[in-house]
N, C-alpha and C positions, 0 to 999 in steps of 0.2 A: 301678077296677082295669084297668092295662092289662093287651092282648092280650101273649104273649111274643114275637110276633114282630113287634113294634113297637121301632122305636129310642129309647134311653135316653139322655139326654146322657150321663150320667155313666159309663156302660159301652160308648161308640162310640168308634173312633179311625180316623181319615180314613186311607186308603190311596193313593198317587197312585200307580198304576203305569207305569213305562217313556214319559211323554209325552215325548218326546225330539224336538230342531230335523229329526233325520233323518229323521223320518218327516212332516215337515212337509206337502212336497209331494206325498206320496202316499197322504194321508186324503182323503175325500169331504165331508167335517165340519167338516174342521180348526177354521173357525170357530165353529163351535156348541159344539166338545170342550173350545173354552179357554176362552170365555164360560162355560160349566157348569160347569169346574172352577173358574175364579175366583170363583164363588160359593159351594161349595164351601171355598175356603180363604177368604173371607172369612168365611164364616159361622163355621165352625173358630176361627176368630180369636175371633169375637166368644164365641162358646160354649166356650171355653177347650178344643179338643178336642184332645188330641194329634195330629200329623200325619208322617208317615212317607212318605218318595218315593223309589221305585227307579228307577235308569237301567240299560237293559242296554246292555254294550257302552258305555261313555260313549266309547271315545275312537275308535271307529268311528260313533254314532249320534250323536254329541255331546250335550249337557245337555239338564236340564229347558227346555222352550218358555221363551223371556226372559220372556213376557207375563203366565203362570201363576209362573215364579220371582220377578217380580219382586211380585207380591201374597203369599208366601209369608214368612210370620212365621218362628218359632222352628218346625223341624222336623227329623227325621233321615235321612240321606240315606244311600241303601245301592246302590253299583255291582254290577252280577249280571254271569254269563255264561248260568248256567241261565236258562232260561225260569220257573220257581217261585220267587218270590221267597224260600217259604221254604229255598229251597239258598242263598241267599246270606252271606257270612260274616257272623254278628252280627245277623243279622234277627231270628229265630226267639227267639232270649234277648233284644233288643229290647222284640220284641213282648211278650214274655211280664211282661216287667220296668213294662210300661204299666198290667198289671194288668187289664185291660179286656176283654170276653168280644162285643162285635161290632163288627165291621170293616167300615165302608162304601166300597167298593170304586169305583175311577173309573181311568179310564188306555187303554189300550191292549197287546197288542190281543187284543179278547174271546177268540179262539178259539187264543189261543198262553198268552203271559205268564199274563193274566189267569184262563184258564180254568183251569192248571194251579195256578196260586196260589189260586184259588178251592178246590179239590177238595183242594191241602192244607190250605190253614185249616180248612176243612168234618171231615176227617179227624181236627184236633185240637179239636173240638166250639168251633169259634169260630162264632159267626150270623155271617153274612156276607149284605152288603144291596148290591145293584147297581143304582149309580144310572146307569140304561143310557144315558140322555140325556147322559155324561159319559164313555161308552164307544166307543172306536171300534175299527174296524176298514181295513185297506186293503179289506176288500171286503165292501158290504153285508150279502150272504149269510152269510158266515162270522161276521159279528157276530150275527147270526142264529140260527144255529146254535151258535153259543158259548153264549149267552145261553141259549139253550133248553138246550145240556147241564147247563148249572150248577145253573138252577133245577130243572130235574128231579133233579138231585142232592144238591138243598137250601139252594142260596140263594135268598134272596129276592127276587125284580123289583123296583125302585122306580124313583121321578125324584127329581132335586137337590130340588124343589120339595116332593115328598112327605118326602124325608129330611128336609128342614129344617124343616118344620111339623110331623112328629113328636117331634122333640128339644124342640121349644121349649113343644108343648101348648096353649098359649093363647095368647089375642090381648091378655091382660093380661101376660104374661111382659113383664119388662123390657127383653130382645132383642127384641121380636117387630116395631116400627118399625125396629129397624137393621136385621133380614133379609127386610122385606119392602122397603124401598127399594133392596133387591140386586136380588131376581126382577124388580121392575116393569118 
């Protein structure tokens, strides 16, 4: 019996929020945020998860990072001006239409975008899992504090590493060689 706040493949659906080329040069991480998220969307790939990417501002911030789009299989793309993903047009009945009741969360940045699309999923009783190793922020602190507001209001803490060895369960799962030659 699993715990219920453990991830289910079959009721998780990847979230990318707002990683955009604009904020390229003004993360602390950057390189770690696209490494973790492309594992992430490979794993997604392999574990058939749906996957879902918001840009705010695209035509000020510009696109998704090319590094993370270009490992990005089939997924839906939704342009924001709110900071909530769910104010965006067509997210919300998106999401809803995926069927899927937790949301593992990655993107930017913890204490804007993310925090406020957190506390609405959370609001519409979706588990939401933050794989914080996949989150950033312009400034450490505020990722900090992002982080800590959410979980205290009901997300979950995790890492890529722990999301992805909860979906899959075992070391006999058929996935379990293609998602562990991702992390090595």
């Amino acid at each position: 019996m699993r715990h219920p706040r453990q991830l289910v493949r079959e009721k998780t659906v990847l979230l990318i929020i707002d990683i955009q080329e604009g904020f390229r040069k003004i993360l602390p991480d950057v390189g770690d945020l696209v490494r973790n998220t492309s594992i992430l969307v490979e794993t997604a790939k392999i574990l058939k998860l749906p996957v879902i990417v918001t840009e705010q501002y695209p035509q000020g911030l510009g696109h998704t990072l090319k590094e993370i789009d270009a490992c990005l299989g089939e997924h839906k793309c939704f342009a924001k001006t709110a900071f909530s993903c769910l104010d965006a047009e067509g997210f919300t009945q998106s999401l809803k239409q995926i069927k899927r009741t937790q949301v593992l969360v990655c993107g930017i940045e913890a204490h804007v975008c993310i925090n406020q699309t957190v506390h609405g999923l959370l609001h519409k009783d979706y588990q939401v899992h933050l794989a914080v190793d996949a989150i950033s922020s312009r400034s450490p602190r505020q990722k900090e504090i992002g982080i800590q507001k959410m979980v205290e209001s009901g997300a979950v803490r995790s890492s890529v590493e722990m999301a992805l060895f909860e979906m899959i369960m075992t070391a006999g799962a058929e996935e379990f060689k293609a998602v562990q030659r991702l992390v090595k």
